[in-house]
C-alpha positions, 0 to 999 in steps of 0.5 A: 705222507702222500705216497705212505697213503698210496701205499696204505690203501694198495696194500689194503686192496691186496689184504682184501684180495688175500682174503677173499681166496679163503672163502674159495671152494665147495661151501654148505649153506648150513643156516640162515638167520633172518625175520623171512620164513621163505628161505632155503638152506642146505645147498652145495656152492662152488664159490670162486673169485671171479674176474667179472667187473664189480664195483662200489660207489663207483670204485672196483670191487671184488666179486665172488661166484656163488655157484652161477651168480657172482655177488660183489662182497665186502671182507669184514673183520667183525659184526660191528663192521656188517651194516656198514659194508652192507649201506654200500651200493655195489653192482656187478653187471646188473645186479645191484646188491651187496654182500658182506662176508666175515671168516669165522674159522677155516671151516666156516663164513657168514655171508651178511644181505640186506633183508627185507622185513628187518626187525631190530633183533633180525638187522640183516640176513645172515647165511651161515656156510660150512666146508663141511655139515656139521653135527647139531652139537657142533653148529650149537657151540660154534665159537665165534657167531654170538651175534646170531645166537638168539635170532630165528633160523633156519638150520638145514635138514641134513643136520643131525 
């Protein structure tokens, strides 16, 4: 029972592993769903895993560089698992903050931040990336984000 446990959570530490290599590469950040008006969108990142120690309530955890920063993130599966992952104290050199990032598609992820003036429709701030800038018409039937439906947004002025 011991060693099938050890072997439960080994193998979740590389599934996490795993998955962060598909949020890697050049990202849009096309939107952002949030109550703060302050916001920007439209920038180009360079996301890639970054070897620079993270952690969350004192475990190791897996970082990603965004562009110059690197965030420590926590891979979610569904919405339902965001404000979880996001209750989680996690740090990397001194930056305390979490992220939770959720692969839509292979051509889209939302990156999930606490925010500051939350509201109960705006829980959270959602930042919605894309390899590539989509139309209007593609963001508006994008399959997959129903929970950001409805919310404020801000989109980014390329998007056409």
């Amino acid at each position: 029972m011991f060693k099938a446990l050890i072997l439960l959570v080994s193998l979740t530490t590389v599934l996490a592993e795993t998955d962060l290599h598909k949020f890697e590469g050049e990202w849009y950040h096309v939107a952002t769903y949030s109550a703060a008006s302050d916001l920007h969108t439209c920038d180009l990142f360079n996301i890639t895993l970054n070897g620079m120690p993270c952690e969350c309530e004192g475990r190791p955890a897996s970082g990603l560089k965004f562009s110059m920063v690197t965030l420590p993130v926590i891979v979610v599966k569904d919405y339902s698992e965001v404000e979880a992952a996001l209750a989680r104290n996690c740090t990397t050199l001194n930056v305390m903050k979490t992220m939770a990032v959720r692969l839509v598609n292979d051509n889209f992820f939302v990156a999930y931040e606490k925010c500051y003036k939350c509201t109960e429709k705006e829980p959270n701030t959602a930042n919605l990336m894309a390899k590539f800038l989509p139309s209007k018409k593609e963001l508006e039937s994008l399959e997959g984000i129903d929970e950001l439906k409805g919310r404020r947004s801000m989109t980014c002025y390329l998007i056409q």
